[in-house]
mmJSON file of the N, C-alpha and C atoms, coordinates in Angstrom:
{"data_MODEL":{"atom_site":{
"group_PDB":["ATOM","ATOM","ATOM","ATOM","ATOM","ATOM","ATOM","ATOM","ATOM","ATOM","ATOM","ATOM","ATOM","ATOM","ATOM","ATOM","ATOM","ATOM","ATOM","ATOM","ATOM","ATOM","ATOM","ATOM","ATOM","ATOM","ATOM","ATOM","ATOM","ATOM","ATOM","ATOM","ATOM","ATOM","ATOM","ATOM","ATOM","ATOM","ATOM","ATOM","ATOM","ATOM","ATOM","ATOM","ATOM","ATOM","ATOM","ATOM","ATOM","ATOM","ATOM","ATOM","ATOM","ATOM","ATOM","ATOM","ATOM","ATOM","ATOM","ATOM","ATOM","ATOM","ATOM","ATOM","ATOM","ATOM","ATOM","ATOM","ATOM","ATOM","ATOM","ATOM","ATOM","ATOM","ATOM","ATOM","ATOM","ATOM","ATOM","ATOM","ATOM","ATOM","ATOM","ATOM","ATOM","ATOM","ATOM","ATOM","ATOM","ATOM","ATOM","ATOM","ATOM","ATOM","ATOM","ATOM","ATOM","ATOM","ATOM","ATOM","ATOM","ATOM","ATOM","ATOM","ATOM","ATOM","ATOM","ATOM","ATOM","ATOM","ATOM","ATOM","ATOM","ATOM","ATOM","ATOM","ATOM","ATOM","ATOM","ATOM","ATOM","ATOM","ATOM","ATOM","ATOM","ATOM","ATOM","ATOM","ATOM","ATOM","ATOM","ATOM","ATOM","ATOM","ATOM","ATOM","ATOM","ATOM","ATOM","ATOM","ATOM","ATOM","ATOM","ATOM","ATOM","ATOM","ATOM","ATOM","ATOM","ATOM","ATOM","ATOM","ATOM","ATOM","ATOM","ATOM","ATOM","ATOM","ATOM","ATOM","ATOM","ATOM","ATOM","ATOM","ATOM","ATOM","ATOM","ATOM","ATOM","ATOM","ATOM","ATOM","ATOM","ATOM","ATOM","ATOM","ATOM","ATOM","ATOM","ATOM","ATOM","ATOM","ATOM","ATOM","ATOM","ATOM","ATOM","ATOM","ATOM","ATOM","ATOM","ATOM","ATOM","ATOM","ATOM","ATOM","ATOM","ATOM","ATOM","ATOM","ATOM","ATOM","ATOM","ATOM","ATOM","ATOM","ATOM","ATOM","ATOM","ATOM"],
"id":[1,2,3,4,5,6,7,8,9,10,11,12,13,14,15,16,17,18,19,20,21,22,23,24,25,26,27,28,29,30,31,32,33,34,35,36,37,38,39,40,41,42,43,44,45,46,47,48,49,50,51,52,53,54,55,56,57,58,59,60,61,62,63,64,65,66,67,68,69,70,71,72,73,74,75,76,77,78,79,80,81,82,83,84,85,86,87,88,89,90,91,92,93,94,95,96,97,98,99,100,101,102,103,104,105,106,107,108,109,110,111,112,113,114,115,116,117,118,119,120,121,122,123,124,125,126,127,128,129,130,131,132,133,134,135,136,137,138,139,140,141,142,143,144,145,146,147,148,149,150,151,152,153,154,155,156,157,158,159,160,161,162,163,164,165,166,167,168,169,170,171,172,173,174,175,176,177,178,179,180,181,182,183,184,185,186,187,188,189,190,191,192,193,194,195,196,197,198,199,200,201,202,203,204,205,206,207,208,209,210],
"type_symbol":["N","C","C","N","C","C","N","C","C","N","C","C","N","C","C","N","C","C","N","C","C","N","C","C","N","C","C","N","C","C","N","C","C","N","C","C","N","C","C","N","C","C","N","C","C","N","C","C","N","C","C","N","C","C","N","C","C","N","C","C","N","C","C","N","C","C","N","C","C","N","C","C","N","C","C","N","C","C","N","C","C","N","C","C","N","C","C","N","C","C","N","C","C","N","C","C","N","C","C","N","C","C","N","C","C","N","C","C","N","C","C","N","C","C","N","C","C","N","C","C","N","C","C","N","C","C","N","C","C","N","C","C","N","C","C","N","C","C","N","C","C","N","C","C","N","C","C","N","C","C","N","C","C","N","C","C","N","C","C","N","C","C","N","C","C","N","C","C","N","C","C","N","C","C","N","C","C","N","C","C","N","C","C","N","C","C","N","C","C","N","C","C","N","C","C","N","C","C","N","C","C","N","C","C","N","C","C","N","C","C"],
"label_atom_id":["N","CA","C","N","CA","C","N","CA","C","N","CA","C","N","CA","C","N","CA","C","N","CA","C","N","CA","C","N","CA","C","N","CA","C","N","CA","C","N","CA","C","N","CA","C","N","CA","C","N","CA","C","N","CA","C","N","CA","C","N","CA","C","N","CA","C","N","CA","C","N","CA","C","N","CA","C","N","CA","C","N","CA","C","N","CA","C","N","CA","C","N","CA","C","N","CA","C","N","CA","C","N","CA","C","N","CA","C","N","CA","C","N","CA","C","N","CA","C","N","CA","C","N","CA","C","N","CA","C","N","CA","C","N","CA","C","N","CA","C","N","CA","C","N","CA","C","N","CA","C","N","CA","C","N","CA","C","N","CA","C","N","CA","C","N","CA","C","N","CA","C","N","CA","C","N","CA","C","N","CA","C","N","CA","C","N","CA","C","N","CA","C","N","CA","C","N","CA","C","N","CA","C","N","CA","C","N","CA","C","N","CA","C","N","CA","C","N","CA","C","N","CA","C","N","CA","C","N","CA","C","N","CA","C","N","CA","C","N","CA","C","N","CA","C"],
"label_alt_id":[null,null,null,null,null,null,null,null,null,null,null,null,null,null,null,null,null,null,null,null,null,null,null,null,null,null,null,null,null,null,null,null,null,null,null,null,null,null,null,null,null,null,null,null,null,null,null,null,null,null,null,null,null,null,null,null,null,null,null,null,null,null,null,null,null,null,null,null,null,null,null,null,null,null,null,null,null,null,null,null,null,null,null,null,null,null,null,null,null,null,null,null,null,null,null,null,null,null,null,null,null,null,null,null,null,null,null,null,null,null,null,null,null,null,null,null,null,null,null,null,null,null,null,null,null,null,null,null,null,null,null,null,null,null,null,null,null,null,null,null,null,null,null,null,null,null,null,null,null,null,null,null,null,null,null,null,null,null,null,null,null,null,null,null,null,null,null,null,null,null,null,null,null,null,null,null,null,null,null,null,null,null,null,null,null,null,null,null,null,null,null,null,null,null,null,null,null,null,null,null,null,null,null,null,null,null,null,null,null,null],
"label_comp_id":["UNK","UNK","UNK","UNK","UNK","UNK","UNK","UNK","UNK","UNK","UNK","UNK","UNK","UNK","UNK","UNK","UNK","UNK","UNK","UNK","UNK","UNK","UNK","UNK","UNK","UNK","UNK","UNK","UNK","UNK","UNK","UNK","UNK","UNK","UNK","UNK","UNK","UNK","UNK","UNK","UNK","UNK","UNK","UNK","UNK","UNK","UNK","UNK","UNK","UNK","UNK","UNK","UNK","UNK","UNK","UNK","UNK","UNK","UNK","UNK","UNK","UNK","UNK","UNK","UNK","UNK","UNK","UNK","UNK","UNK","UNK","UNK","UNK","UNK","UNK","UNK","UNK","UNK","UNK","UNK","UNK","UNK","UNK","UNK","UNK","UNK","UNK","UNK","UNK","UNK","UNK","UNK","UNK","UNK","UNK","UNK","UNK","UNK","UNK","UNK","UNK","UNK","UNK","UNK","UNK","UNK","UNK","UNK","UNK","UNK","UNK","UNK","UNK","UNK","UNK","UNK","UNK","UNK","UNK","UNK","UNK","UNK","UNK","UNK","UNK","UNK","UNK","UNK","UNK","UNK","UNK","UNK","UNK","UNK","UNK","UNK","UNK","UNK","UNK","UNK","UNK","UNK","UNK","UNK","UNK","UNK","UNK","UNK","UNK","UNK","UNK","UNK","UNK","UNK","UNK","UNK","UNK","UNK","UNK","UNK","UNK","UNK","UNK","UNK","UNK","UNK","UNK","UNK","UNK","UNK","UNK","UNK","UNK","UNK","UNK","UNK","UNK","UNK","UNK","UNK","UNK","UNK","UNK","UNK","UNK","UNK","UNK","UNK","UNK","UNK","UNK","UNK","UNK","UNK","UNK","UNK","UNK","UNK","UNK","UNK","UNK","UNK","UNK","UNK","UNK","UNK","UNK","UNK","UNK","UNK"],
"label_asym_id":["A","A","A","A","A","A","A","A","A","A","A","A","A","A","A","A","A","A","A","A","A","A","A","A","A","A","A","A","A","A","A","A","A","A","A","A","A","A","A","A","A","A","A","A","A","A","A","A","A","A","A","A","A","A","A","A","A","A","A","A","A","A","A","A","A","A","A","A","A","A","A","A","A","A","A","A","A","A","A","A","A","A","A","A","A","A","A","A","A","A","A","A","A","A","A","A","A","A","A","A","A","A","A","A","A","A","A","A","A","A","A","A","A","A","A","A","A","A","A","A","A","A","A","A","A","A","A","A","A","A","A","A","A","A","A","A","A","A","A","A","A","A","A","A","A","A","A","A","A","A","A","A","A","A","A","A","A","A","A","A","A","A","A","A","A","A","A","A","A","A","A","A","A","A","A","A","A","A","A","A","A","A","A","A","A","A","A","A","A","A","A","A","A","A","A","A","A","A","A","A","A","A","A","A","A","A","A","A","A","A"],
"label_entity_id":["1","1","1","1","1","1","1","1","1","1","1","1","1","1","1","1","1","1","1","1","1","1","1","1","1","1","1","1","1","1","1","1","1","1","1","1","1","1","1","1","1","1","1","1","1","1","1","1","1","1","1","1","1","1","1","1","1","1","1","1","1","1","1","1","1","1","1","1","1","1","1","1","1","1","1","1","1","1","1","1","1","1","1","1","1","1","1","1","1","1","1","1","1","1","1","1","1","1","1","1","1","1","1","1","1","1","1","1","1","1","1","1","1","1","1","1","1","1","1","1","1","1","1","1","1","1","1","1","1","1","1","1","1","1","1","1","1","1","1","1","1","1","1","1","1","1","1","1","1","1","1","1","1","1","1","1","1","1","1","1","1","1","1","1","1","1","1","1","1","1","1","1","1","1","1","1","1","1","1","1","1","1","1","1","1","1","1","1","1","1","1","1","1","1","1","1","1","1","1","1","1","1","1","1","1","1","1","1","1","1"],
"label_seq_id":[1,1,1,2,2,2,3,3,3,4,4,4,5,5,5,6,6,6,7,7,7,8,8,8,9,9,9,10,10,10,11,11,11,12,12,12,13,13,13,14,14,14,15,15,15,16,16,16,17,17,17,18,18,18,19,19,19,20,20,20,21,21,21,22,22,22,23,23,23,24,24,24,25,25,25,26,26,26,27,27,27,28,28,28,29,29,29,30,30,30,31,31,31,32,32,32,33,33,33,34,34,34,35,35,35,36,36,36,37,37,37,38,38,38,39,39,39,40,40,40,41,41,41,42,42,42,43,43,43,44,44,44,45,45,45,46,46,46,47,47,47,48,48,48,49,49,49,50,50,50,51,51,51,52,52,52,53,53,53,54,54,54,55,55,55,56,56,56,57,57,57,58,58,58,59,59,59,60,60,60,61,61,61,62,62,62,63,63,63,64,64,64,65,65,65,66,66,66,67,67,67,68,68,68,69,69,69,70,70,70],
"pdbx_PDB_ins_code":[null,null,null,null,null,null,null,null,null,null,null,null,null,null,null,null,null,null,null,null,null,null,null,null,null,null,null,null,null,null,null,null,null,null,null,null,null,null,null,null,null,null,null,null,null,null,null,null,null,null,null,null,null,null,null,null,null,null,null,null,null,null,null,null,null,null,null,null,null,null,null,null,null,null,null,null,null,null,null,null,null,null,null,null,null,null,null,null,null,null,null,null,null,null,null,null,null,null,null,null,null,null,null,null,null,null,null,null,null,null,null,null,null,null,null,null,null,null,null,null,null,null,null,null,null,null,null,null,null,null,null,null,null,null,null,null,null,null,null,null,null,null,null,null,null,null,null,null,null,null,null,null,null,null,null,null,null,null,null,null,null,null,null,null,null,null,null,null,null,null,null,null,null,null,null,null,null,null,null,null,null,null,null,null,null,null,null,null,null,null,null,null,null,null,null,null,null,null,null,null,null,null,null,null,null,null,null,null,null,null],
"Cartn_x":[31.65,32.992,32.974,34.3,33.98,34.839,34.389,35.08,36.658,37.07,38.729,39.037,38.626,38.605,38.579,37.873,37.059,38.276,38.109,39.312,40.675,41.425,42.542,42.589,41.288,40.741,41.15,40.585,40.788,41.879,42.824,44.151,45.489,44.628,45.485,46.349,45.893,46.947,46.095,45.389,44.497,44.481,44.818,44.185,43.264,42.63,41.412,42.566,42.197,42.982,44.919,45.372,46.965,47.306,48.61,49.397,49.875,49.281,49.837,51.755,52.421,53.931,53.206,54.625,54.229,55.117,56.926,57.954,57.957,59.074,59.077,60.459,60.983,62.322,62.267,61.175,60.745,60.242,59.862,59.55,60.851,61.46,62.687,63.423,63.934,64.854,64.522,63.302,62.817,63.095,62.666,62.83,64.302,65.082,66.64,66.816,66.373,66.5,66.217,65.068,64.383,65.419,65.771,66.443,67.987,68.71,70.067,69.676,68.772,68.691,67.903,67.583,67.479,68.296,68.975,70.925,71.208,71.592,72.506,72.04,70.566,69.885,70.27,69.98,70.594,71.551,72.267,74.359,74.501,73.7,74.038,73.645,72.607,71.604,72.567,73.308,74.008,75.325,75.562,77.146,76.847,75.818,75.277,75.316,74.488,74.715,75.914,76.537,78.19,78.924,78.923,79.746,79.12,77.738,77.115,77.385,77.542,78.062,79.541,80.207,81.92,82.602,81.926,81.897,81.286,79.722,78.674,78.969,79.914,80.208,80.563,81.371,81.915,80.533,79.946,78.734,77.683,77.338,76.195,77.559,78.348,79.272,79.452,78.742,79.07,77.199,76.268,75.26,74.652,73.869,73.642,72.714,72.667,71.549,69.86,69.102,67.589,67.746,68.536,68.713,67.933,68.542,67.6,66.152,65.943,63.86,63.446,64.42,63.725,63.385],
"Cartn_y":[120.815,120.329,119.667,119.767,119.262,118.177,117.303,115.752,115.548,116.713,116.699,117.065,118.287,118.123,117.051,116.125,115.099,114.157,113.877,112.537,113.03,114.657,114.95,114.635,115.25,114.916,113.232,112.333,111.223,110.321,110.846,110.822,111.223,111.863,112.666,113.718,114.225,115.092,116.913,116.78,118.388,117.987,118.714,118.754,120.035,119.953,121.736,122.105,123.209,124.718,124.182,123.528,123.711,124.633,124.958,126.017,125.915,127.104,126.79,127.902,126.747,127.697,128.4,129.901,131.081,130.739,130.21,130.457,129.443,130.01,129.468,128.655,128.388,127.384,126.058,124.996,124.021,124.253,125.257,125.174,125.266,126.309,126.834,126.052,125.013,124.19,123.023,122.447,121.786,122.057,123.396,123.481,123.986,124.442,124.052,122.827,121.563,120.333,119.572,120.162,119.817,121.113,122.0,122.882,121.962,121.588,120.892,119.788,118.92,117.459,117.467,118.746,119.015,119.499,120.804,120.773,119.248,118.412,117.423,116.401,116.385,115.94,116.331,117.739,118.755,118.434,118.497,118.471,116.847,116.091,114.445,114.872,114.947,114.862,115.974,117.201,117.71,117.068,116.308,115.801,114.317,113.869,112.461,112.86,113.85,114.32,114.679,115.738,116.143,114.404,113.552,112.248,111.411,111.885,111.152,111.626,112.923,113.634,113.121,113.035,112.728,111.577,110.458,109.252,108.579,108.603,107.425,106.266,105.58,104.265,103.895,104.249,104.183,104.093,105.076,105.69,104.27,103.894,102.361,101.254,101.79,99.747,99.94,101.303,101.386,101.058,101.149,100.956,99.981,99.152,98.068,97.626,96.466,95.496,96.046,96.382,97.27,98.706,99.123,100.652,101.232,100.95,101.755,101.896,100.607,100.444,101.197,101.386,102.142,103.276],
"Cartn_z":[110.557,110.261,108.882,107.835,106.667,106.471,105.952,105.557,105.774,105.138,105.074,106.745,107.541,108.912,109.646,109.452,109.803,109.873,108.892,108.831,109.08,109.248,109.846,110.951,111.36,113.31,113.528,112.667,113.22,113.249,112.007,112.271,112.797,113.885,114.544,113.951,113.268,112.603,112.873,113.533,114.151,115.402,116.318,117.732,117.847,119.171,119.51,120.434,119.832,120.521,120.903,119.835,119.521,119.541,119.272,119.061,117.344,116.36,115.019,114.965,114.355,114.221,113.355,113.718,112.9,111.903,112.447,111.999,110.448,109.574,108.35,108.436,109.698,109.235,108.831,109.143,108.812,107.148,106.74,105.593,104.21,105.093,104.152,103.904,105.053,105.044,104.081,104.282,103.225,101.931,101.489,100.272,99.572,100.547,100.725,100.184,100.888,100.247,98.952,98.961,97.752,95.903,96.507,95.592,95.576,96.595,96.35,95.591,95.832,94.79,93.902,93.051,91.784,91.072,91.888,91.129,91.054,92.087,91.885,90.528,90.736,89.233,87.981,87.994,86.529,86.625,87.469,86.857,86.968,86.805,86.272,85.228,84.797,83.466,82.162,83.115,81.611,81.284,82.552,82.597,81.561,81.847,81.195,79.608,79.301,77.64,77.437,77.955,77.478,77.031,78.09,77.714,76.62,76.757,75.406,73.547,73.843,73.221,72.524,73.655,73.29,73.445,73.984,74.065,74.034,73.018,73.418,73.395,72.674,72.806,73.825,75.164,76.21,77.005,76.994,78.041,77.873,76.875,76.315,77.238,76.808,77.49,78.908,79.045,81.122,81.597,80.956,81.391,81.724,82.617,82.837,81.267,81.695,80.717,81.191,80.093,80.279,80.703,80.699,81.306,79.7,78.781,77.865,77.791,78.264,77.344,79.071,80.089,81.188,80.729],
"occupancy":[1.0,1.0,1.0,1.0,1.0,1.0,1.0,1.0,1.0,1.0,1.0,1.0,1.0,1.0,1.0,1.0,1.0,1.0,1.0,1.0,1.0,1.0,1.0,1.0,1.0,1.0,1.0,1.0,1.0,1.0,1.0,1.0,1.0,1.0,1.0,1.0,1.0,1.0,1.0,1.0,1.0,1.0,1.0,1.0,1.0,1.0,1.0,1.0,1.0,1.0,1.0,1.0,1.0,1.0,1.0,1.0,1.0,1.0,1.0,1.0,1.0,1.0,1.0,1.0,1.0,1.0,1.0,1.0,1.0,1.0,1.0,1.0,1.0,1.0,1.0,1.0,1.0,1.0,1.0,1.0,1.0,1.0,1.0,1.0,1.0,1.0,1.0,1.0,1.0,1.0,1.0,1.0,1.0,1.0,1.0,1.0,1.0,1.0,1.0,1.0,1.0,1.0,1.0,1.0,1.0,1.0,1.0,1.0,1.0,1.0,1.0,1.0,1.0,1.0,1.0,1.0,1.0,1.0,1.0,1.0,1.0,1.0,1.0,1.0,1.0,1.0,1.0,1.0,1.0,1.0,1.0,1.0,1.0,1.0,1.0,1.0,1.0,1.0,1.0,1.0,1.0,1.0,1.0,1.0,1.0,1.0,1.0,1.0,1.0,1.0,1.0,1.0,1.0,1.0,1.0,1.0,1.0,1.0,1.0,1.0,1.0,1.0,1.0,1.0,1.0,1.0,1.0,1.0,1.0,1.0,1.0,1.0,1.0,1.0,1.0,1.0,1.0,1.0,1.0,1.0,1.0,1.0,1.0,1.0,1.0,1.0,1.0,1.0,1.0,1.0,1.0,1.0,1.0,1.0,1.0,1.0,1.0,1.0,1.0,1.0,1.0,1.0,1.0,1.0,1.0,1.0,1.0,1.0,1.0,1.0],
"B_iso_or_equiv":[0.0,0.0,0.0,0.0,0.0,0.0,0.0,0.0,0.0,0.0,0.0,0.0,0.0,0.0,0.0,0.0,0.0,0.0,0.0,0.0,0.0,0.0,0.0,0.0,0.0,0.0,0.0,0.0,0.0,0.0,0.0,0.0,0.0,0.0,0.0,0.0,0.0,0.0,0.0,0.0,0.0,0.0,0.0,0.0,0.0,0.0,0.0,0.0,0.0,0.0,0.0,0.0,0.0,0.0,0.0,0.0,0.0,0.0,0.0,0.0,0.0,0.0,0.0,0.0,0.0,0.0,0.0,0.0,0.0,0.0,0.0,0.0,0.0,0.0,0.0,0.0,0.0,0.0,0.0,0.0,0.0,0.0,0.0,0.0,0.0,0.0,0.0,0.0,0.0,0.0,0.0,0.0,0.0,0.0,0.0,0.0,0.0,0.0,0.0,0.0,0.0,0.0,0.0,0.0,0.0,0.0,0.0,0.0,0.0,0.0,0.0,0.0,0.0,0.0,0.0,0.0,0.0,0.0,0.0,0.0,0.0,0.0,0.0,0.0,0.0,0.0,0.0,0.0,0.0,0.0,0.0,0.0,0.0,0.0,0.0,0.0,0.0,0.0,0.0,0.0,0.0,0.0,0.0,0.0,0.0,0.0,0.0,0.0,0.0,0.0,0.0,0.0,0.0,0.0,0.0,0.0,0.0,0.0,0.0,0.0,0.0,0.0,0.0,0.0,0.0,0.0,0.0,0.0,0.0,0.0,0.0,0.0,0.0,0.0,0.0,0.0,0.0,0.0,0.0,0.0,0.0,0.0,0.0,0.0,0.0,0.0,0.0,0.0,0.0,0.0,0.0,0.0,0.0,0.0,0.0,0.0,0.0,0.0,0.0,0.0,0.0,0.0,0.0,0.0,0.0,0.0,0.0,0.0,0.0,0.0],
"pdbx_formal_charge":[null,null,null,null,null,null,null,null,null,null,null,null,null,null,null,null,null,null,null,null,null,null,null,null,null,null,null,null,null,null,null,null,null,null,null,null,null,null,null,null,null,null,null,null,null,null,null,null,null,null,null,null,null,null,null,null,null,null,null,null,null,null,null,null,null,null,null,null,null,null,null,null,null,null,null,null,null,null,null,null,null,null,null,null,null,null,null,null,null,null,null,null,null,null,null,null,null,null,null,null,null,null,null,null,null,null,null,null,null,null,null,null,null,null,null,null,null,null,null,null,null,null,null,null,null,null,null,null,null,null,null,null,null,null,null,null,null,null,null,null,null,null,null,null,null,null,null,null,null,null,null,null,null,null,null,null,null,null,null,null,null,null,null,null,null,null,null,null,null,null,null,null,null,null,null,null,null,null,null,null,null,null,null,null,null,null,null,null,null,null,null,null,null,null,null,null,null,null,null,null,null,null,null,null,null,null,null,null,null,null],
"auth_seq_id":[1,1,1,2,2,2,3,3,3,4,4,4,5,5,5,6,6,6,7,7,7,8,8,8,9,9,9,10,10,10,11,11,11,12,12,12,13,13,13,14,14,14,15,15,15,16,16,16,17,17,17,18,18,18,19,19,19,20,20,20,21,21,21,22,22,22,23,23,23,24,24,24,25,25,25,26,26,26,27,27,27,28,28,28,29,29,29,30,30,30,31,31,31,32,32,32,33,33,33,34,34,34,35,35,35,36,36,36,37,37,37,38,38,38,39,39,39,40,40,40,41,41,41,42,42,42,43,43,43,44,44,44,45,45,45,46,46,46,47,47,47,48,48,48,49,49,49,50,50,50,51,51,51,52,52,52,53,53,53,54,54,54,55,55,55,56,56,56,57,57,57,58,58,58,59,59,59,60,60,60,61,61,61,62,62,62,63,63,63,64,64,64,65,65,65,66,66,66,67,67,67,68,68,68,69,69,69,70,70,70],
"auth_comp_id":["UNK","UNK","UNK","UNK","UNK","UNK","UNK","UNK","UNK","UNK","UNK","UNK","UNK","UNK","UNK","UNK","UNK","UNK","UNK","UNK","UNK","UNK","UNK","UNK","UNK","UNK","UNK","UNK","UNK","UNK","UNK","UNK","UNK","UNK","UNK","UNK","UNK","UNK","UNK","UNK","UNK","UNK","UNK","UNK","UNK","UNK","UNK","UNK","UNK","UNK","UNK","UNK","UNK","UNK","UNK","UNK","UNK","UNK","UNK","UNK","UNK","UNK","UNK","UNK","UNK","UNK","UNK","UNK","UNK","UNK","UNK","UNK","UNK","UNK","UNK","UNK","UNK","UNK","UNK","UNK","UNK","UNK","UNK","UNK","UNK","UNK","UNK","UNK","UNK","UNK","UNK","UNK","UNK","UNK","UNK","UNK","UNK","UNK","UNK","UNK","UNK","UNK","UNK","UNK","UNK","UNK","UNK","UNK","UNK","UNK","UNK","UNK","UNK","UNK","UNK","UNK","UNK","UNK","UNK","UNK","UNK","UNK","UNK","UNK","UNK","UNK","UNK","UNK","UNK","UNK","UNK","UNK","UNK","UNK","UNK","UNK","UNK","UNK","UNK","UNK","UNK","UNK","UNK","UNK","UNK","UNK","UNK","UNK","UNK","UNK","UNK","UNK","UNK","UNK","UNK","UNK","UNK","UNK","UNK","UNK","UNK","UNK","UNK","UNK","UNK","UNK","UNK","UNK","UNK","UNK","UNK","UNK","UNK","UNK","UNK","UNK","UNK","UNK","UNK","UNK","UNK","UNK","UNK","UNK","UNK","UNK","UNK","UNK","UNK","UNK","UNK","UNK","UNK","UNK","UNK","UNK","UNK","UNK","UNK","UNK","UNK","UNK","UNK","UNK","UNK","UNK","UNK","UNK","UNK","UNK"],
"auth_asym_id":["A","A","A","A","A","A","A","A","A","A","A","A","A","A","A","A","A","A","A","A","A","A","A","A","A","A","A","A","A","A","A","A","A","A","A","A","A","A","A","A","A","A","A","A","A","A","A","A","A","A","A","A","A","A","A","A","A","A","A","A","A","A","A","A","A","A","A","A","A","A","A","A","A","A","A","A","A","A","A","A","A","A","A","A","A","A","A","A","A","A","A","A","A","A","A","A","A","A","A","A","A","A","A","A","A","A","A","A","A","A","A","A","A","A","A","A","A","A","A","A","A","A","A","A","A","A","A","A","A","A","A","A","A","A","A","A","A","A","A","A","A","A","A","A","A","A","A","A","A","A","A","A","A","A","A","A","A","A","A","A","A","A","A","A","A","A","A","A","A","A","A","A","A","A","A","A","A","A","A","A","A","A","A","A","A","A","A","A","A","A","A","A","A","A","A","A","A","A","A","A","A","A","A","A","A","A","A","A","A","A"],
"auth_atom_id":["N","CA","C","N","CA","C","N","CA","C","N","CA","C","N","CA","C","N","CA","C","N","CA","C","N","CA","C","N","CA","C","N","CA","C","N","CA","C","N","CA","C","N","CA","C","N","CA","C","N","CA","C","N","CA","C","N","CA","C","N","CA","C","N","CA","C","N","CA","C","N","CA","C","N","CA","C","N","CA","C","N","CA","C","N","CA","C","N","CA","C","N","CA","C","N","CA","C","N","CA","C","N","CA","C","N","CA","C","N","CA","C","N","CA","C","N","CA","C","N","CA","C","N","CA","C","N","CA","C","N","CA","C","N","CA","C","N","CA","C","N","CA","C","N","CA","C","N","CA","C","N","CA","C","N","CA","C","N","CA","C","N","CA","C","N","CA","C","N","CA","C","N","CA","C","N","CA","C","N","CA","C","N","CA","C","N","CA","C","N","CA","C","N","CA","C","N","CA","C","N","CA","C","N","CA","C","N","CA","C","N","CA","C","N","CA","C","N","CA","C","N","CA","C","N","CA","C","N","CA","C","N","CA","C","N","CA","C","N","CA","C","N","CA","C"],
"pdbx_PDB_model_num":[1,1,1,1,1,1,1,1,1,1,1,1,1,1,1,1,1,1,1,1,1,1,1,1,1,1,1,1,1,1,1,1,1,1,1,1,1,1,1,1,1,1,1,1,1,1,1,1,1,1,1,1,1,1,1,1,1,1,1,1,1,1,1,1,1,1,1,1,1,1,1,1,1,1,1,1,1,1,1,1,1,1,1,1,1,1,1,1,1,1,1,1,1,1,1,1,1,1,1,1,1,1,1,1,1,1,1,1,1,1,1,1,1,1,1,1,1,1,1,1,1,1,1,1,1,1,1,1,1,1,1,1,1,1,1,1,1,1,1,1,1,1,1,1,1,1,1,1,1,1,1,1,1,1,1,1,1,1,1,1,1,1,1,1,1,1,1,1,1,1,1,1,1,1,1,1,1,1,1,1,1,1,1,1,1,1,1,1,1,1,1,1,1,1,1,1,1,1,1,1,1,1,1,1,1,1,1,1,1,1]
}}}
C-alpha cells in the first residue's frame, strides 16, 4: 500500500471493496458551476473596464478606501 493510500484509508475517504460511481453527473454539474462563475467574473471584469473607460472619475468615487493598493 502507498503513503497516499494510506492516509486516504485513514481518513476515511477509501473503504475495501466499495462501490466506485461510473456516472459523470456529479462531475458535470460541478463544472457547470464552476463555468457559470467565471462568466459572471468575465462579464464584471469587461463591464468594470467599459465604465472605466467612460467614466473613470465616477468608477474611483464609487470604490471603497484601499480598493486600489488591493
Amino acid at each position: 500500500m502507498t503513503p497516499l493510500l494510506d492516509a486516504c484509508k485513514a481518513r476515511g475517504l477509501l473503504r475495501a471493496g466499495g462501490k466506485q460511481r461510473t456516472d459523470s453527473t456529479p462531475v458535470l454539474a460541478a463544472i457547470r458551476h464552476l463555468n457559470r462563475l467565471e462568466l459572471v467574473g468575465e462579464t464584471l471584469a469587461a463591464t468594470l473596464h467599459q465604465l472605466l473607460k467612460r467614466a473613470a472619475a465616477w468608477v474611483v468615487a464609487q470604490l471603497p478606501a484601499g480598493f486600489v493598493t488591493r
